[in-house]
N, C-alpha and C positions, 0 to 999 in steps of 0.2 A: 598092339599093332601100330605101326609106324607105317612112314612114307613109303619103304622096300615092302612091306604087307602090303600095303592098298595098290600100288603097283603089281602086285603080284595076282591081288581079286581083278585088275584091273586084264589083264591076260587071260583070269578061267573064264570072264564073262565073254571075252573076245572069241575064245577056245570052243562055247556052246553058245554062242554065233545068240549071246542074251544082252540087254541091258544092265550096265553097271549103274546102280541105284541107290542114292545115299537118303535118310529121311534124316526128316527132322520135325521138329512141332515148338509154336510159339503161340505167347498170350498178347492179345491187343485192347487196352482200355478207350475211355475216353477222355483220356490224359494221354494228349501229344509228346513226343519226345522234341526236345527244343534243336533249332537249328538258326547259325548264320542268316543274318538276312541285312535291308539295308533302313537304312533311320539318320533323323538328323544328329548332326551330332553333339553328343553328351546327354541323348536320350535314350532309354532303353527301351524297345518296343514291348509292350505287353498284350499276350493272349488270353484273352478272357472267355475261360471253359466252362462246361454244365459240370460240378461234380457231384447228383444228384444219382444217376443211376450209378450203380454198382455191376452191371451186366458186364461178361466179359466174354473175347470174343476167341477162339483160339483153332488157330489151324496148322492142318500138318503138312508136309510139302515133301516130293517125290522128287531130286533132281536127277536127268535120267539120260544114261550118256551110252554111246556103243558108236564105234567107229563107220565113218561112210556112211551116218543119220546125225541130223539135226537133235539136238540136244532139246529134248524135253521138261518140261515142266510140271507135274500134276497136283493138285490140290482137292484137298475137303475140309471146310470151317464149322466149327460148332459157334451158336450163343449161346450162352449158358444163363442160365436165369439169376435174377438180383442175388447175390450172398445170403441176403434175410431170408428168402425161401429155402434154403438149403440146397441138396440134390450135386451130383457130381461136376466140377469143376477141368474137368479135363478129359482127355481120349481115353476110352475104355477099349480092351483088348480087338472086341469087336469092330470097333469103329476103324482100327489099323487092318483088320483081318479084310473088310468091305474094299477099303483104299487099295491093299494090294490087289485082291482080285478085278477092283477098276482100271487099275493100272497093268495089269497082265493082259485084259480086251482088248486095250486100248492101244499098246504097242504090238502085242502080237508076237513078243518072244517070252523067253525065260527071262526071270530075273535074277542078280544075286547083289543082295539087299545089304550096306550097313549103312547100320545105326549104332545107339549108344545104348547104353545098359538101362536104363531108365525098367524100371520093374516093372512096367506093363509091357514093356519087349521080351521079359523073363518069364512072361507068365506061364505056367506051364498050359496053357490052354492056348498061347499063342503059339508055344514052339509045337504041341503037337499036331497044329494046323498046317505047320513049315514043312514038318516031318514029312508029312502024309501028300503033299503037293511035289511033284519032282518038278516043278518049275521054277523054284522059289528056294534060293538057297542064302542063307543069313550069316551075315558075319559082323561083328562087336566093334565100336570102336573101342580104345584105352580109355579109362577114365579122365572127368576133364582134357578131353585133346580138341574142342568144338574147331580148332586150327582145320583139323582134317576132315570137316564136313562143309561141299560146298553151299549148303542148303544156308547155312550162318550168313551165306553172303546176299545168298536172295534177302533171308529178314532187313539186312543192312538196305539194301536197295528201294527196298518196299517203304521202312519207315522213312528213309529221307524224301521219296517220290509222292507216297501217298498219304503220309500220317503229318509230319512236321511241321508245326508252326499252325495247326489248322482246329480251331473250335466246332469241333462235331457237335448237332443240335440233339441228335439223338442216335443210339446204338446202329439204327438202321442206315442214314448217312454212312458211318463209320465204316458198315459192312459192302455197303456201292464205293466205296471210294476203296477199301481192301482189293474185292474183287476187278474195279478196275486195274488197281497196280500189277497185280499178277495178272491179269491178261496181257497187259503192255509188257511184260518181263517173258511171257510165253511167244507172245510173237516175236520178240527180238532172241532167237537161241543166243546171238553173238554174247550179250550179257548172260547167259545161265553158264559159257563158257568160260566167261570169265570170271564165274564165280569159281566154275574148279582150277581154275589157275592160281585163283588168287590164294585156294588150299593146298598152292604145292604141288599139283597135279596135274596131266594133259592129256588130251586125248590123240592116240595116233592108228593108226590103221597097220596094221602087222605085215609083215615083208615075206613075200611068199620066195621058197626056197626049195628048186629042186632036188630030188633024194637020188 
């Protein structure tokens, strides 16, 4: 699927008058990603982090677009416990199957969902929860193409607004300073639009034409 495909779910979603809704899912430590900043010079600023726990933090994200509506954003985070106890490190089919159905309340239309192949979106107990929902209609991206999800660009926005440059004392900071940044990204739709721009993609409202 290409740019003329997504353009093209981009019209059925228009067509059943539903949101066009791309996901995505990302991991967050407490190991900041480094960024630009300002120091004397021929000095290197240094951040000095905990890296004692191991807990990791990871959430999946709904960007969520349909013509003549403000551009949404939805989210749900897991912590996942220290590595040494064991136990599952990431979204289980369930946890995506919950998100949709909070995201179908919450907009109040249909959906028609891509994402990527990731094998918890193949799972046959996730498609035939898809199946059996006429609300909810799913489409793939290509492999490695994350070009074409705007969701890539929230992660971008989030780690240089909220994570970079920043020594979290403990997982729970980490997860108030997350959830701040995507509030601030939710209330600004201007930047979730500009994340689907930035994959190439726009949003326009359809040109009505007498018959």
């Amino acid at each position: 699927m290409g740019e003329g495909d997504l353009a093209v779910r981009g019209r059925t979603a228009a067509a059943l008058d539903a949101y066009l809704v791309f996901e995505d899912e990302a991991g967050f430590s407490m190991t900041p990603p480094t960024a630009r900043t300002w120091s004397r010079r021929g000095t290197t600023p240094v951040v000095r982090i905990r890296g004692r726990s191991q807990r990791r933090i990871s959430i999946a994200a709904l960007a969520c677009y349909t013509p003549g509506e403000r551009s949404r954003l939805i989210y749900r985070p897991i912590v996942h416990p220290d590595h040494r106890a064991g136990g599952r490190r990431s979204f289980a089919w369930t946890d995506y199957r919950d998100l949709l159905i909070a995201a179908h309340r919450q907009l109040g239309h249909p959906l028609v969902l891509v994402w990527d192949n990731l094998d918890v979106h193949r799972d046959a107990r996730m498609r035939a929860f898809i199946d059996a929902h006429d609300w909810i209609t799913a489409h793939y991206l290509p492999p490695y193409a994350p070009q074409f999800n705007p969701v890539e660009g929230i992660w971008s926005l989030l780690r240089r607004r909220s994570q970079a440059n920043t020594a979290f004392t403990d997982p729970a900071q980490l997860m108030r300073a997350l959830r701040r940044g995507l509030r601030e990204i939710q209330y600004r739709s201007n930047l979730i639009d500009g994340c689907l721009t930035g994959a190439g993609l726009t949003r326009t409202t359809p040109r009505l034409q007498p018959q």
